[in-house]
Each structure stands twice: as C-alpha cells, then as structure tokens.
VMD Tcl script that draws the C-alpha trace (Angstrom):
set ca {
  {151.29 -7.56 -54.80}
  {154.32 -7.59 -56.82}
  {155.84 -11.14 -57.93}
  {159.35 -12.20 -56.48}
  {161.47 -12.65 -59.61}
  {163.37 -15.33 -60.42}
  {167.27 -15.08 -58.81}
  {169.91 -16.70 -61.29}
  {171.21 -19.50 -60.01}
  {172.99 -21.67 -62.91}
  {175.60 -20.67 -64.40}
  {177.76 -23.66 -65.57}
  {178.90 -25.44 -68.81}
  {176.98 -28.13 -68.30}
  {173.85 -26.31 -69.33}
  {176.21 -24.00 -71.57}
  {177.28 -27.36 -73.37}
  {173.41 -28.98 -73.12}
  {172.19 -25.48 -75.10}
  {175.22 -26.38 -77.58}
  {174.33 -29.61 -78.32}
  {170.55 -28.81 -78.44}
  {171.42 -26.13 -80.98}
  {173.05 -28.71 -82.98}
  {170.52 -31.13 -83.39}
  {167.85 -28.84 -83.22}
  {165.86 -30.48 -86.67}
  {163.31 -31.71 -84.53}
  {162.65 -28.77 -82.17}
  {159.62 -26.87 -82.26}
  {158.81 -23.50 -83.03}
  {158.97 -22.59 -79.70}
  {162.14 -24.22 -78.70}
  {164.08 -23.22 -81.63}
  {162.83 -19.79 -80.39}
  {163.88 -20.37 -76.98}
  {167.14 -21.67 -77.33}
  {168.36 -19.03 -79.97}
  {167.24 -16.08 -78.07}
  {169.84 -17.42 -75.23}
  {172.35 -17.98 -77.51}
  {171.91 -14.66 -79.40}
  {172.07 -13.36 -75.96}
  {174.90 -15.04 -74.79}
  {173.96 -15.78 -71.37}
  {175.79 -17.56 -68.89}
  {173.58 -17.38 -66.18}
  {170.31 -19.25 -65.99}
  {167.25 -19.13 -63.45}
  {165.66 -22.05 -62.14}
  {163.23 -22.35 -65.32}
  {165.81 -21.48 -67.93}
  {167.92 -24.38 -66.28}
  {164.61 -26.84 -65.98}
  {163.48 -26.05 -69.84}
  {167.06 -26.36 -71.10}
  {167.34 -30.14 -69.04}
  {164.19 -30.77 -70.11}
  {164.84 -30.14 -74.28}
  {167.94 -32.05 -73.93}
  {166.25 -35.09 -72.08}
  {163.06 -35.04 -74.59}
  {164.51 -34.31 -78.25}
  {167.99 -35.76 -77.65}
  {167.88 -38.95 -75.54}
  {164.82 -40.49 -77.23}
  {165.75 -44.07 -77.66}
}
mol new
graphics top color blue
foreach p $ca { graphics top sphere $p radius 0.5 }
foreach p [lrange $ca 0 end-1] q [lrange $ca 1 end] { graphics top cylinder $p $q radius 0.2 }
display resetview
C-alpha cells in the first residue's frame, strides 16, 4: 500500500530566518546538515513539511543554543 506523503504545512520566516542563521554559523554542522540545509536554500523553498520544520528546529536548538 502506497505511503501518505507528507502535506506542507510551514511556511513562515521563522523557519526561513532559523535556516538563515543556521547557514551562517554552519562551521560546526555535519556533513549531513550542511547537505541538508543547502539543498533548501539552493532550492529556495518556502514551504516546509512537518520533518523539514522538526530537523530545521532541531539544528538550530542543537548547534546554535549550546551553552
């Protein structure tokens, strides 16, 4: 049986300006998330699913609030 995609459902500058700022510290990323958040850039998408939302949150939280 077929999987239900994901619907878009963010589409704000808050997560706009989180990918931003994540892009602009990004010397600590990983491989993975440097991957990740240039290939939305490059893309220029406004509108996030769920996960894109979650994993952009979750970047932010992790590599740029570390105390």
């Amino acid at each position: 049986m077929p999987q239900p995609q994901e619907t878009p459902s963010h589409s704000n500058s808050e997560l706009l300006t989180l990918l931003e700022e994540i892009d602009d510290a990004g010397e600590d990323l990983s491989e993975w998330e440097v991957s990740f958040v240039s290939d939305l850039i490059d893309r220029q998408v406004k509108i996030f699913t769920e996960r894109q939302a979650a994993v952009i949150r979750r970047i932010h939280e992790e590599r740029l609030n570390e105390s």
